[in-house]
N, C-alpha and C positions, 0 to 999 in steps of 0.2 A: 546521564545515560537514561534511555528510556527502557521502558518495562514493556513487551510486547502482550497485547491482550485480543480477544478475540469475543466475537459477536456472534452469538448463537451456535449455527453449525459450520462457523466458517474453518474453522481450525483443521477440521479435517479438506476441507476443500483446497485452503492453501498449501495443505502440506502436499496434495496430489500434484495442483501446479507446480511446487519447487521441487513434485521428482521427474516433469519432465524438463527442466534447465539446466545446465551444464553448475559446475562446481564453482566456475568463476561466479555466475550470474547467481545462483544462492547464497555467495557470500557476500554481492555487494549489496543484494536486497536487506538482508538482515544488518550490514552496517548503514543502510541509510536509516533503517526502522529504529534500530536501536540508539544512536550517533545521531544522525541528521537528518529526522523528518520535516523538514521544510523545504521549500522550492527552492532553487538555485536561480542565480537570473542568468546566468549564465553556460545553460546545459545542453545548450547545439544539438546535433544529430545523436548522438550518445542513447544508447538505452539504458535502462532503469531510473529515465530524465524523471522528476518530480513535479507535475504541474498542480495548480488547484483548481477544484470544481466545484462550484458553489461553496456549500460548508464542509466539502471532507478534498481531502488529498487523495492524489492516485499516482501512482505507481506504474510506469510503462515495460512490466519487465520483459516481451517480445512485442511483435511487431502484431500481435493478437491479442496476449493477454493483459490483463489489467489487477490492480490491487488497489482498493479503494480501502483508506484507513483516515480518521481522527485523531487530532493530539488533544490529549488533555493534561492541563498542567497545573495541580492541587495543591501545590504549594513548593519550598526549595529542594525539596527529597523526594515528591509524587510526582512523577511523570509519567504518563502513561501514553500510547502509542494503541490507539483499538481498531481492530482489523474488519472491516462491516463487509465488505465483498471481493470475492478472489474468483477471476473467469477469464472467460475471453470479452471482448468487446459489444457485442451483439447483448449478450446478459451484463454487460455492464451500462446499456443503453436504457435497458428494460428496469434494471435497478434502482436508477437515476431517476428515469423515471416515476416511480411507483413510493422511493421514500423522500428525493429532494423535494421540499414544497419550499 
């Protein structure tokens, strides 16, 4: 099980996103975070699909917004799960931008 952690001032910003998602989609976000942060090869049309971008994962939880997060795995009991950006698409272009080198 992973440990969900957050990146600077994201913590409040994701939590704004998951109050506009319905209760089903807040709960499958937080069992992919926590359970199963990696891709699936197999995730079709389905939202909260998991793909990878460059060095961090994202999260497609609507059809606008995005969660961009890191696994980091410190040993058999540290796993960590860190949340670098929560928005819509448009700032998540710009964020890409600005931190993937």
């Amino acid at each position: 099980m992973y440990e969900v952690r957050f990146s600077g001032k994201q913590k409040k910003l994701f939590k704004r996103l998951l109050q506009k998602l319905s209760t089903e989609l807040k709960n499958k976000i937080r069992d992919i975070l926590e359970n199963n942060p990696y891709p699936s090869p197999t995730h079709g049309d389905r939202l909260c699909k998991v793909e990878k971008k460059g060095k961090l994962y994202c999260i497609e939880a609507t059809g606008g917004d995005r969660i961009l997060y890191d696994i980091i795995e410190l040993g058999q009991n540290q796993k960590f799960v860190r949340v670098v950006f929560s928005g819509d698409d448009d700032a998540e272009i710009r964020f890409l931008k600005k931190h993937a080198k």
